[in-house]
N, C-alpha and C positions, 0 to 999 in steps of 0.2 A: 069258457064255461061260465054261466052267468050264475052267482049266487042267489040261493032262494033269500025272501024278504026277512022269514025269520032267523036265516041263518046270521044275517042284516045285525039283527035286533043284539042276537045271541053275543056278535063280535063286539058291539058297541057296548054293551054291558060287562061284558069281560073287559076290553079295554079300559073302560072306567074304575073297573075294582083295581085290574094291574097298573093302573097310574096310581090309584092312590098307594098304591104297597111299594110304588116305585122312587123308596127313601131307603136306604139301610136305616135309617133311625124309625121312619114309621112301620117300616115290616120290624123293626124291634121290640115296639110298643103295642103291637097288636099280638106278637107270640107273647111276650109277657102275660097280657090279658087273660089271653085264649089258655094258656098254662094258669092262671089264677081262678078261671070257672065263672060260674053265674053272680059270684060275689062280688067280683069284679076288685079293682084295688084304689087307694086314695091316691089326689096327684101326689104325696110326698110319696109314697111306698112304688109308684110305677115311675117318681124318678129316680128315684134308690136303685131300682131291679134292673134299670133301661142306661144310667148316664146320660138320661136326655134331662135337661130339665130349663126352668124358668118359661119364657116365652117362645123358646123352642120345641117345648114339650104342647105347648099349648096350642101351635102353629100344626103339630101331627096329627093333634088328639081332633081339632076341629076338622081335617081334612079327611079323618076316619073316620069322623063323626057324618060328615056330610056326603060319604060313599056307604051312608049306611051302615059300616062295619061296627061300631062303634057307640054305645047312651055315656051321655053323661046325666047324673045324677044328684042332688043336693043331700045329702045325710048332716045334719044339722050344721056344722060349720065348714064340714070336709065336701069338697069334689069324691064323688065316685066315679070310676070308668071302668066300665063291662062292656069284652067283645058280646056282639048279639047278633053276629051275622055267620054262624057257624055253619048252617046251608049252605050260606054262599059262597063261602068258601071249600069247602067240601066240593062245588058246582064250579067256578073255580080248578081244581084239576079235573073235574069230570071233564070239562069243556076240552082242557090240550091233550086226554087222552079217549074221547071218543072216536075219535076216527084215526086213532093211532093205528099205521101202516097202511092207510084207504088204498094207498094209491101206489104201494108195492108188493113187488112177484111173492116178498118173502113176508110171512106172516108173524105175526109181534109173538113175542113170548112173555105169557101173562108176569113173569120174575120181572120181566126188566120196568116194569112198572109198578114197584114196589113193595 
């Protein structure tokens, strides 16, 4: 069965998001975020909240940053960092359950997906 081009499109940008999440510390640092709102939090308070910190924090935050998920900020002396890709992750699980059960006899039941 030959994949359509968008469906192409669709995998390689999921893929991209699920590498970048694909850290226990970076998917830490982005629920912290995403739990902290449009305010977003300073680098000492999302190393506080995470256990990530120094240039390890800094090494996630750029790789969130450049999957999109992720602004950083300057508020006068402090780093800000606010998730801002909450579509896309939203889109994200749309993507592993839209064609949930495509391709079986037995039909999904709307509970087992949350």
């Amino acid at each position: 069965m030959k994949v359509e081009s968008t469906d192409d499109l669709n995998l390689t940008l999921a893929a991209t998001s699920f590498a970048a999440l694909g850290s226990e510390q970076r998917l830490g640092v982005l629920r912290a975020l995403v739990r902290a709102g449009p305010d977003g939090l300073s680098i000492g308070e999302l190393a506080s909240r995470t256990g990530v910190t120094g240039s390890t924090l800094t090494h996630h935050v750029k790789i969130l940053a450049q999957a999109g998920m992720v602004e950083q900020t300057r508020k006068g002396r402090s780093i800000i960092c606010a998730a801002v890709a909450y579509d896309q992750i939203r889109h994200l699980s749309e993507f592993l359950l839209t064609e949930c059960c495509a391709d079986s006899a037995s039909p999904c039941e709307e509970h087992d997906h949350g």
